[in-house]
Residue, then its C-alpha position, 0 to 999 in steps of 0.5 A: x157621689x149619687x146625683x140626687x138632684x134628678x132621680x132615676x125613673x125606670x126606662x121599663x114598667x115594672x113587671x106584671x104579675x099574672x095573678x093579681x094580689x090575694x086581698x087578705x094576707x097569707x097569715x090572716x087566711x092561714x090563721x083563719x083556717x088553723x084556727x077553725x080546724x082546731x077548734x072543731x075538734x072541741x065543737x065534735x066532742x063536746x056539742x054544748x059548748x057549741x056556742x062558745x066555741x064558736x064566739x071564741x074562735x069568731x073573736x079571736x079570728x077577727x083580732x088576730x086577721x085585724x092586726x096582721x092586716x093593719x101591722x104586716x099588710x099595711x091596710x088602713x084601720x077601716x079595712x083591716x077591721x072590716x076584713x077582721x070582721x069577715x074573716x072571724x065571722x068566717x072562722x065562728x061558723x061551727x063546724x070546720x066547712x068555712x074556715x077551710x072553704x075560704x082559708x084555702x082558696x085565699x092561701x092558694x091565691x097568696x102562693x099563687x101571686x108570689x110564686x108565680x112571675x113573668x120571665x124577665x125581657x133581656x133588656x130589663x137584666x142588662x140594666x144597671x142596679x138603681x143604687x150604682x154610683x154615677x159620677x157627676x163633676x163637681x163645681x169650686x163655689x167661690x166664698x164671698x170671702x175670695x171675691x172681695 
């Protein structure tokens, strides 16, 4: 039987993380930079179709960073279409020169912040798991039945 009644507070702050969290998802920036290397292969061939190459990858960049953001980064609608907005306009410049100088760097950030922990105190791996059963006595209430 868990005790339910009063739930457990942590005795130490969680651990801190020397990299702070990256603002766009790795999937977003890892979309953004695959999407504006392949299709600068297009924009080098073929000069004329600069524009809608350009606009293609501006639109389906932004969609695709919006929905990541919203459904596997959890953002808000407001900020998942703000950074949809950034991240397409950043994957339309022509040429491959944005998408890689910023998808880069936001993919390295991301790695970063996972990979990187702080070692953890001894006190905190002597903890017991959150989930452990605690033992709690439990009390005979009388139905109004008994008392009569």
């Amino acid at each position: 039987m868990t005790d339910q009644s009063n739930p457990q507070t942590p005795l130490l702050p969680a651990p801190r993380r020397p990299v702070p969290p990256s603002p766009i998802h790795p999937l977003s920036a890892l979309a953004t930079l695959v999407l504006d290397n392949i299709f600068g292969v297009v924009e080098i061939v073929d000069p004329v179709a600069l524009i809608f190459t350009s606009l293609g990858v501006g639109v389906l960049g932004g969609v695709t960073t919006m929905f990541v953001q919203r459904y596997l980064s959890k953002d808000s609608w407001g900020a998942s279409i703000a950074k949809g907005l950034v991240m397409g306009i950043v994957a339309g410049v022509p040429y491959q020169v944005a998408g890689t100088a910023v998808g880069i760097p936001l993919l390295a950030w991301a790695g970063l912040h996972e990979w990187i922990k702080l070692p953890t105190s001894k006190k905190q791996a002597e903890l017991p798991p959150e989930d452990e059963i605690v033992e709690a006595e439990v009390k005979d209430v009388q139905d109004e039945k008994d008392v009569k």
